[in-house]
C-alpha positions, 0 to 999 in steps of 0.5 A, spaced: 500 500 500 505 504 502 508 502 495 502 505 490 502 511 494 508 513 492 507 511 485 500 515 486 504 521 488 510 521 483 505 520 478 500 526 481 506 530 481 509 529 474 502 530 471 501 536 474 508 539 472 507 537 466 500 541 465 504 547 469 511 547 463 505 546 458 501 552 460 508 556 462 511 555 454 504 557 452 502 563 456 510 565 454 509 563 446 502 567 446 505 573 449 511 572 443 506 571 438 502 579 440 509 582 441 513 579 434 510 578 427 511 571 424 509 565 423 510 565 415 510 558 415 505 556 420 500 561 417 500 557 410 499 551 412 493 553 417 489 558 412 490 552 407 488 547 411 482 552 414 480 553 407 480 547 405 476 543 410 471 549 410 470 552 404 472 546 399 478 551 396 483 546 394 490 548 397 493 549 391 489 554 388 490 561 386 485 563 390 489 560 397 495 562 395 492 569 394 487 568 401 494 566 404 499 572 402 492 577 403 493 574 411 501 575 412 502 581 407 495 584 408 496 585 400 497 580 394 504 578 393 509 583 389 514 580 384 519 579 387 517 577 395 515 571 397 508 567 394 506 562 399 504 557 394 502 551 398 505 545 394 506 539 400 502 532 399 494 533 400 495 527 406 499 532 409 492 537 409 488 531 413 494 531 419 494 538 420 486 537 421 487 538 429 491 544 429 487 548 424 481 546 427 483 552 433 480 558 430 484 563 434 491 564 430 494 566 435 492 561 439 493 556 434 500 558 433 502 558 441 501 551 440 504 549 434 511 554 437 510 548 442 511 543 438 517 546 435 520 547 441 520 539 443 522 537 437 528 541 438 529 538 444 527 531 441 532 532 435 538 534 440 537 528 444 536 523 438 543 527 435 545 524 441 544 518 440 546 517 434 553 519 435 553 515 440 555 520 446 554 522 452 557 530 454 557 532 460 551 536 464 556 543 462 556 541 455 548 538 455 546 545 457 551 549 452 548 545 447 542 546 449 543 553 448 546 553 442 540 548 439 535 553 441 539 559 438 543 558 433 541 563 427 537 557 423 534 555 429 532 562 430 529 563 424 525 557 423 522 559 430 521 566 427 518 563 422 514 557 425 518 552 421 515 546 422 522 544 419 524 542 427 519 537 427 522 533 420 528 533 423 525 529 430 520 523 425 527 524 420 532 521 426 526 517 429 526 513 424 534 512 423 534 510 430 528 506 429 532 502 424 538 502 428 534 497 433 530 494 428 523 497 427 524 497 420 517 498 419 516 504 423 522 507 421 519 506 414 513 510 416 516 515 420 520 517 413 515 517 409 512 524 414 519 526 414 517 529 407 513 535 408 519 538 405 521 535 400 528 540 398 531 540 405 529 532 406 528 529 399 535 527 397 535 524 404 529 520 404 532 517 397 538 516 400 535 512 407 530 508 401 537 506 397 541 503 403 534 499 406 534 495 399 542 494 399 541 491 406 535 488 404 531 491 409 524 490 406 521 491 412 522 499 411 521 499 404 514 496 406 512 501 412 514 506 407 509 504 402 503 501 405 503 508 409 505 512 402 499 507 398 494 508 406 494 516 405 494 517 398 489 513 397 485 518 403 487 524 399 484 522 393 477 521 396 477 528 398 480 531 392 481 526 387 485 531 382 490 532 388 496 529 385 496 534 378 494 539 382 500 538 387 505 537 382 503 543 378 505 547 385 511 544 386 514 546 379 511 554 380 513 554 386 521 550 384 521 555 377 519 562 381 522 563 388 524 568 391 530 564 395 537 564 393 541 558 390 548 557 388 547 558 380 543 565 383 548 566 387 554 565 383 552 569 376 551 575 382 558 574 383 561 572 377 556 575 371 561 572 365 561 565 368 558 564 374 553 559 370 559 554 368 562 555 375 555 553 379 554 547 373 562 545 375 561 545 383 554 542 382 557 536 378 563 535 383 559 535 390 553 531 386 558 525 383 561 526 390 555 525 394 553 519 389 560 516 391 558 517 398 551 513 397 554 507 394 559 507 400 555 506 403 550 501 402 549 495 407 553 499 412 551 500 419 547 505 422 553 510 424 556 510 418 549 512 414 548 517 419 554 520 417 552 520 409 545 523 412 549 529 414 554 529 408 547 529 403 544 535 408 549 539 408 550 538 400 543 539 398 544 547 398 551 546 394 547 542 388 543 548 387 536 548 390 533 553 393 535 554 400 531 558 405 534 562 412 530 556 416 531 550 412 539 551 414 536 548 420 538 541 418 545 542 419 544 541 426 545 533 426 551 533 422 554 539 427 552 535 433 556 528 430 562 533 428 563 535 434 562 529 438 567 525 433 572 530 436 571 529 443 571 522 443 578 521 438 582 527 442 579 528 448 581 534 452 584 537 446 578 535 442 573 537 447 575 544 447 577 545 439 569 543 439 567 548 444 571 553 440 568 550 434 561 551 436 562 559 439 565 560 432 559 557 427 554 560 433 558 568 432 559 568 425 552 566 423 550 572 426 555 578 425 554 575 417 547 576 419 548 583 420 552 585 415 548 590 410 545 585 404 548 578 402 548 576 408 544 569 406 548 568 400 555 568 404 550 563 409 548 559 403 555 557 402 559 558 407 557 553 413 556 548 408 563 548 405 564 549 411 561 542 415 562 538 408 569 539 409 570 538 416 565 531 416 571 528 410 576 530 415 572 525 420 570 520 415 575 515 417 574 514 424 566 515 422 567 509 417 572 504 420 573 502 427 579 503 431 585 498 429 590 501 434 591 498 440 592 505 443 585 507 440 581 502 444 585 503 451 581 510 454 587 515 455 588 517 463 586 524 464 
């Protein structure tokens, strides 16, 4: 009896702390959405699917896309800015049912902040185990920190990005792999493609690797969930892939964002075309040897190739946005975890250095007067491409030396 009451009372406690942090995180994100404008990203999701479901008007049409640049700009789009055309897979619609059901904007977006906020939280841990390293409670707290304000982190937040909570269902599904839950990791990676420029070379990549270590099961999850929503999606509007894929190509052709060929012929008007052709020829034949390497290996070394697709995605001239560069986070937590587990103090302290540079210099180039997202597009992936070959070997191999497996003394 004694025993019941303290599990009754452990249990009273944690739920009404976890009521009283929700409705603290709310409260604080509420307040966040009257004093900030944002929520771009929020905003087109939760007006389509409000359009949607209760007035019938397709997600792809003109007339959302003008409602949706009417609720963010107050106008029409101009050339130029942004368009807010919703071009995401219609099942995706019916998942966000809950959250657009609320009526109330503000309120609506609080609660989503929330779920953007856990998913960071969720992406650092499963960063975590992936690398498989276990910092310090100093170094959690520092890369707490970083993770939550970091300048594409800030973005996405800004922005209401739902790019966070792709990354969780993205390594969800790694680490689903990883201890055979192969049909859940399938299904999870089919959720993760709500943004099909950040993840989709990525999710090729995961499919690729499941079918050269026969893991059918994945390639199994993938589908019958895929076969399941689509299916769904045409009940409810049966010209939905057409539509959806008119939209991609609007939205692929008229962007607003930058991407390496815009940036190179901006800087170098005679060849700038030919020299973003050379580098995207380079990177991609570099990626693709990587994703042959990489086929029937183990999970490590399949997340380090995950990272090295992420961070080359801008560098194979797709268009980037500020939020999207987000994704790097993974590849950064491995970076700096290869560093401390091969070198130790030495290490520890070149990752510290390392994380306070990329933290500080994100945002003095943010600062800077005009080109700040093209210096970003390509400095910190060149930057993360470079260092996650220099760790390759100890990501790929396992130590050989007897020194290597014997723990130095500090």
């Amino acid at each position: 009896m004694r025993q019941n009451a303290r599990l009754f009372s452990l249990a009273l406690f944690t739920f009404f702390f976890a009521v009283a942090v929700l409705g603290g995180l709310f409260w604080a994100n509420m307040n966040l959405v009257r004093a900030f404008q944002g929520g771009e990203k929020f905003i087109l999701g939760w007006k389509s699917t409000r359009n949607f479901i209760v007035q019938g008007i397709s997600p792809y049409s003109d007339i959302n896309t003008l409602d949706v640049q009417r609720e963010i700009y107050n106008r029409a789009a101009r050339p130029g800015e942004e368009q807010y055309r919703y071009a995401e897979p219609l099942y995706f619609i019916l998942l966000n049912i809950p959250i657009a059901s609320i009526t109330d904007r503000r309120a609506a977006l609080a609660l989503w902040m929330i779920f953007l906020q856990a998913s960071t939280a969720g992406t650092l841990f499963l960063s975590l185990q992936l690398s498989k390293w276990r910092p310090g409670w100093l170094y959690l707290i520092l890369l707490v920190i970083f993770s939550y304000s970091w300048l594409p982190g800030a973005i996405a937040f800004q922005r209401a990005s739902a790019l966070p909570i792709q990354m969780l269902i993205l390594l969800s599904a790694l680490r689903a792999a990883e201890v055979d839950l192969d049909e859940l990791a399938g299904a999870l990676l089919l959720l993760a493609a709500l943004n099909i420029e950040a993840f989709g070379l990525v999710i090729l990549l995961v499919l690729f690797w499941a079918a050269s270590a026969r893991r059918w099961r994945i390639l199994t999850g993938f589908t019958m969930l895929f076969i399941f929503l689509a299916i769904s999606a045409l009940v409810v509007l049966p010209a939905w892939p057409l539509q959806f894929v008119r939209a991609a190509y609007q939205n692929l052709t008229n962007t607003a964002q930058p991407s390496l060929p815009l940036v190179f012929a901006a800087w170098f008007p005679a060849l700038g075309n030919r020299l973003a052709q050379l580098v995207i020829g380079i990177i991609g034949a570099v990626v693709l040897l990587e994703w042959y390497a990489v086929r029937n290996r183990h999970i490590y070394w399949l997340y380090w190739t995950i990272s090295l697709t992420l961070v080359a995605t801008p560098l194979l001239g797709l268009p980037v946005s500020p939020e999207n560069q987000g994704i790097y986070l993974p590849a950064f937590i491995l970076i700096i975890s290869v560093m401390e587990q091969r070198w130790q103090t030495f290490g520890r302290w070149l990752a510290i250095i390392l994380l306070l540079l990329v933290w500080a210099g994100l945002w003095l180039i943010s600062y800077q007067p005009g080109g700040s997202l093209q210096m970003n597009l390509l400095t910190l992936p060149v930057v993360f491409f470079i260092i996650l070959y220099w760790i390759r070997w100890w990501v790929a191999r396992p130590p050989r030396l007897w020194a290597d497996t014997v723990p130095r003394i500090r």
